[in-house]
C-alpha positions as CSV (number, residue, x, y, z in Angstrom):
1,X,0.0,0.0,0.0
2,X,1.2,3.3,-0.7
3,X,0.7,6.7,0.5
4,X,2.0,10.3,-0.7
5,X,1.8,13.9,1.0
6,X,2.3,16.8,0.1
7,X,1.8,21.0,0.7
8,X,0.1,22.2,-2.5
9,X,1.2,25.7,-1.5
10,X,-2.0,27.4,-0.7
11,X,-4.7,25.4,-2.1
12,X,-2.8,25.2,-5.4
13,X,-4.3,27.7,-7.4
14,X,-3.9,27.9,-10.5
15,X,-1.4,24.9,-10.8
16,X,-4.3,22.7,-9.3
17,X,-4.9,20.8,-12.5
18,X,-1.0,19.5,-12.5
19,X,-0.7,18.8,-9.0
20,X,-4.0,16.4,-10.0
21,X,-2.4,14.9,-12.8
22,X,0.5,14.4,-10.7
23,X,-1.1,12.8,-7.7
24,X,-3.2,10.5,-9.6
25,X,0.5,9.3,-11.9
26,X,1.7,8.1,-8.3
27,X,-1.1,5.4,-8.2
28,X,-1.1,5.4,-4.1
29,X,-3.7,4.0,-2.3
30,X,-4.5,7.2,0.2
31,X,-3.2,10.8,-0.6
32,X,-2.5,13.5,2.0
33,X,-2.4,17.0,1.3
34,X,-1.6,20.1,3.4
35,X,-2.6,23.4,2.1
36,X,-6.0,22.3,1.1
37,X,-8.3,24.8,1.0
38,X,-12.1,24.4,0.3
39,X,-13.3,26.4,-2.0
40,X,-13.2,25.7,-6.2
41,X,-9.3,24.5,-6.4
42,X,-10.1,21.9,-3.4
43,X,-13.3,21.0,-5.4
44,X,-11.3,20.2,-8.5
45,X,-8.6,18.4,-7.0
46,X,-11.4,16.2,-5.4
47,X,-13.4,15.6,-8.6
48,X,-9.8,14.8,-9.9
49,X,-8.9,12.2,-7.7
50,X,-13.0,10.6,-7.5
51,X,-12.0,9.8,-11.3
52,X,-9.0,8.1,-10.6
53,X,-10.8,6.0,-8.2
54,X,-10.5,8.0,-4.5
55,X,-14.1,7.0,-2.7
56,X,-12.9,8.5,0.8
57,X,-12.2,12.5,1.7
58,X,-11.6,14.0,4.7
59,X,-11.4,17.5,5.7
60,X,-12.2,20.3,8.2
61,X,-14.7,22.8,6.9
62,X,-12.7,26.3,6.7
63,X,-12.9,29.2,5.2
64,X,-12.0,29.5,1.2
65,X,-8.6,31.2,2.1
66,X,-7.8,29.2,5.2
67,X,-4.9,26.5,4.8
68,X,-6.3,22.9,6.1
69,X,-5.4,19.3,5.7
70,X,-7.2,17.0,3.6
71,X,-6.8,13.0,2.9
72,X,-8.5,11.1,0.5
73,X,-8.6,7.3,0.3
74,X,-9.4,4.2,-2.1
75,X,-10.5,1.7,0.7
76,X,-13.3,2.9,2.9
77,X,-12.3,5.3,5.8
78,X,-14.0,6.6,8.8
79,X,-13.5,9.9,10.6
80,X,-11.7,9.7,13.9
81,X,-12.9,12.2,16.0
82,X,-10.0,14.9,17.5
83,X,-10.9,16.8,19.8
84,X,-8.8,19.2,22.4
85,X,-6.7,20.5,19.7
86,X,-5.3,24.2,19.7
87,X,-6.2,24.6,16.0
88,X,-9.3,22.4,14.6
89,X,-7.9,22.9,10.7
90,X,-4.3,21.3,11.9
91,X,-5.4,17.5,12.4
92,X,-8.0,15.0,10.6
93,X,-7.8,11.9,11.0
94,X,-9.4,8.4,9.9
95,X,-8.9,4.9,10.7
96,X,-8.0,3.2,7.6
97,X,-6.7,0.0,6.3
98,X,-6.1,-1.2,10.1
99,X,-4.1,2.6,10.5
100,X,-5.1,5.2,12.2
101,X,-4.0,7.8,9.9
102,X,-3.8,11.6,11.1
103,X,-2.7,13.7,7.9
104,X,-1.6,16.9,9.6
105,X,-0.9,21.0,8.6
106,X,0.8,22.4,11.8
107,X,1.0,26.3,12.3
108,X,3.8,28.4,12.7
109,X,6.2,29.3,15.7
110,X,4.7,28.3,19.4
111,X,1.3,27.7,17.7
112,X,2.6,24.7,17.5
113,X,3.2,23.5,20.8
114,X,-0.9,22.9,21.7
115,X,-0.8,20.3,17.9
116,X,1.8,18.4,19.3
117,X,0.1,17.9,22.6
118,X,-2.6,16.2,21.2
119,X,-0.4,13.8,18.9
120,X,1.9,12.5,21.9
121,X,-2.3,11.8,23.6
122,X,-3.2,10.1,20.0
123,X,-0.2,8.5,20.0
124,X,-0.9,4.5,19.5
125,X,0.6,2.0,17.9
126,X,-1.6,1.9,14.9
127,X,-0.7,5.4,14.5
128,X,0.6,7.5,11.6
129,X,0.7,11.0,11.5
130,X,1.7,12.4,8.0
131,X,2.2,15.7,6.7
132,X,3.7,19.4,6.5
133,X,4.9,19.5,10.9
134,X,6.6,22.9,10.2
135,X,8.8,21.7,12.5
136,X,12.0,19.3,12.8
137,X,15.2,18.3,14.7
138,X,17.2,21.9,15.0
139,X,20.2,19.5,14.6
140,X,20.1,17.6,11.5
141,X,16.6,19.0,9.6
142,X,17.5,22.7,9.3
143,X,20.4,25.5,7.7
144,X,20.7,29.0,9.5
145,X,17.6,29.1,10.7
146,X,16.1,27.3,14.4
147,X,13.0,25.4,14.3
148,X,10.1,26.7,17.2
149,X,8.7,23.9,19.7
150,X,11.6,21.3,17.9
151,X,12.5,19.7,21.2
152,X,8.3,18.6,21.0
153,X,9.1,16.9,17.7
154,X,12.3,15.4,18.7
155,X,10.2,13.7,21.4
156,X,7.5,12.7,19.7
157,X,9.8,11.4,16.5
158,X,11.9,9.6,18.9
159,X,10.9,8.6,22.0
160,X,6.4,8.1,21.6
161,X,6.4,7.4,18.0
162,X,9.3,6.7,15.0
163,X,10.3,8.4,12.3
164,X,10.0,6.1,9.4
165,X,12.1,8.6,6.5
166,X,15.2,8.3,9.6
167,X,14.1,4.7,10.1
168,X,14.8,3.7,6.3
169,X,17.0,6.5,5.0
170,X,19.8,6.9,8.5
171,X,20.0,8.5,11.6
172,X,22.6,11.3,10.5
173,X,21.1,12.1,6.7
174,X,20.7,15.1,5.2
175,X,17.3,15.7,2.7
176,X,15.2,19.1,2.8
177,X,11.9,19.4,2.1
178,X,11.1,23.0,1.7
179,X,13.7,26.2,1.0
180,X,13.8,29.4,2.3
181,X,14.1,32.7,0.7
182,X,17.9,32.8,1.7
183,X,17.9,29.4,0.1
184,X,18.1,27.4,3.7
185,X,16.8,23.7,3.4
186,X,14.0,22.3,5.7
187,X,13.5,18.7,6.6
188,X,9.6,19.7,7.5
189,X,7.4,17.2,6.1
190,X,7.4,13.6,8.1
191,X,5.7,10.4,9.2
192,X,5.7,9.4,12.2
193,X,4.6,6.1,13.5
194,X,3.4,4.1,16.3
195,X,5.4,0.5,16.4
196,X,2.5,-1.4,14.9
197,X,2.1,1.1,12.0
198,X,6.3,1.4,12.2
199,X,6.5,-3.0,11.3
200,X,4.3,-2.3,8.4
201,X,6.4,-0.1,6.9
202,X,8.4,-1.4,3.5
203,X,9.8,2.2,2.6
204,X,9.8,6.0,2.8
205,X,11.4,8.5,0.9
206,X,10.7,12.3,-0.5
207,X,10.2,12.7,-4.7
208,X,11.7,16.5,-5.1
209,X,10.8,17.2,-8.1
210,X,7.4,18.4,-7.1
211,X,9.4,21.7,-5.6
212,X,9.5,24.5,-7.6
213,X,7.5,23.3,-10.3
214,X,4.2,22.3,-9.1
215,X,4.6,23.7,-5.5
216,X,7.6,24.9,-2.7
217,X,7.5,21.0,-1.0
218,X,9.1,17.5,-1.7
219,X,6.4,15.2,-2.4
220,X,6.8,12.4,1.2
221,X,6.3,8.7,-0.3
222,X,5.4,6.0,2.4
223,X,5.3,2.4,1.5
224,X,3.3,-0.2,3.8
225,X,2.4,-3.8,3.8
226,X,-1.1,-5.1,3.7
């Protein structure tokens, strides 16, 4: 079974129709996307990938310009209810092919502290959280810049749950996901796992060519066993 997500760079715009075409080349089984915004470019992606054979989608109900998370599935999915977050477009989640899958958008700076509260009381061993964490280890996922709340993903990539691009790719690599301005690259986008969720894993890497020409993120590729 495979999985891909990816930032669409607010809601995709008018490079909706390629980042479509793009997701539905991948042939994965559930797709994952941060950014997502309902209003016509969300609409269209959806239609998009109901043609190629998506039954499921999951997403909070913003605003048109609001940046939320959205996941859509082949296999039937149910909502999993989250509740106690700081910020109700950041998380949703849907048990899913014996996963509980938690696509997530996280804000910026301390903002994020409250998100990652609720992960590490999600955490399970089923569970997968996927998705743009604006965050990472200060140490080995960023250049010239520091990371706010990164000692909160450092426990929860370590310690409650694993991080399954470190667990197939090393410890001590360096891969960005996202580039600044000043041309500083971000490991930002991850999954984490629960142990369960971690055995079923077969692979995980990042397809970069999605930066700079359909949005500003890696596309994150997770692999998984039936």
């Amino acid at each position: 079974m495979k999985l891909i997500a990816l930032n669409i760079r607010q809601g995709g715009g008018t490079r909706i129709a390629a980042i479509g075409d793009y997701l539905v080349a991948q042939e994965c089984d559930a797709v994952v996307i941060s950014e997502f915004r309902c209003n016509a470019a969300g609409n269209q992606l959806i239609a998009t990938l109901r043609k190629a054979g998506y039954t499921h989608f999951h997403h909070t109900n913003t605003e048109p310009r609001q940046n939320t998370v959205m996941v859509a599935t082949k296999l039937p999915s149910t909502p999993i209810p989250i509740t106690g977050c700081s910020n109700d477009w950041s998380l949703v989640g849907v048990a899913w092919a014996g996963i509980q899958l938690v696509s997530v958008y996280f804000p910026q700076r301390k903002d994020k502290a409250g998100v990652f509260d609720t992960l590490e009381t999600m955490a399970s061993s089923n569970l997968l959280a996927i998705g743009d964490f604006n965050t990472g280890s200060n140490t080995l996922d960023a250049e010239g810049a520091k990371f706010h709340c990164a000692d909160q993903f450092v426990h929860l990539a370590n310690e409650t749950l694993t991080d399954l691009w470190r667990a197939h790719n090393g410890q001590q690599t360096l891969e960005f996901t996202w580039y600044s301005r000043a041309s500083n690259g971000f490991r930002i986008d991850h999954a984490l796992a629960g142990p369960e969720a971690t055995s079923r894993c077969m692979a995980s890497y990042y397809d970069h060519s999605t930066r700079d020409t359909l949005t500003d993120h890696s596309a994150l590729i997770v692999e998984l066993s039936k």
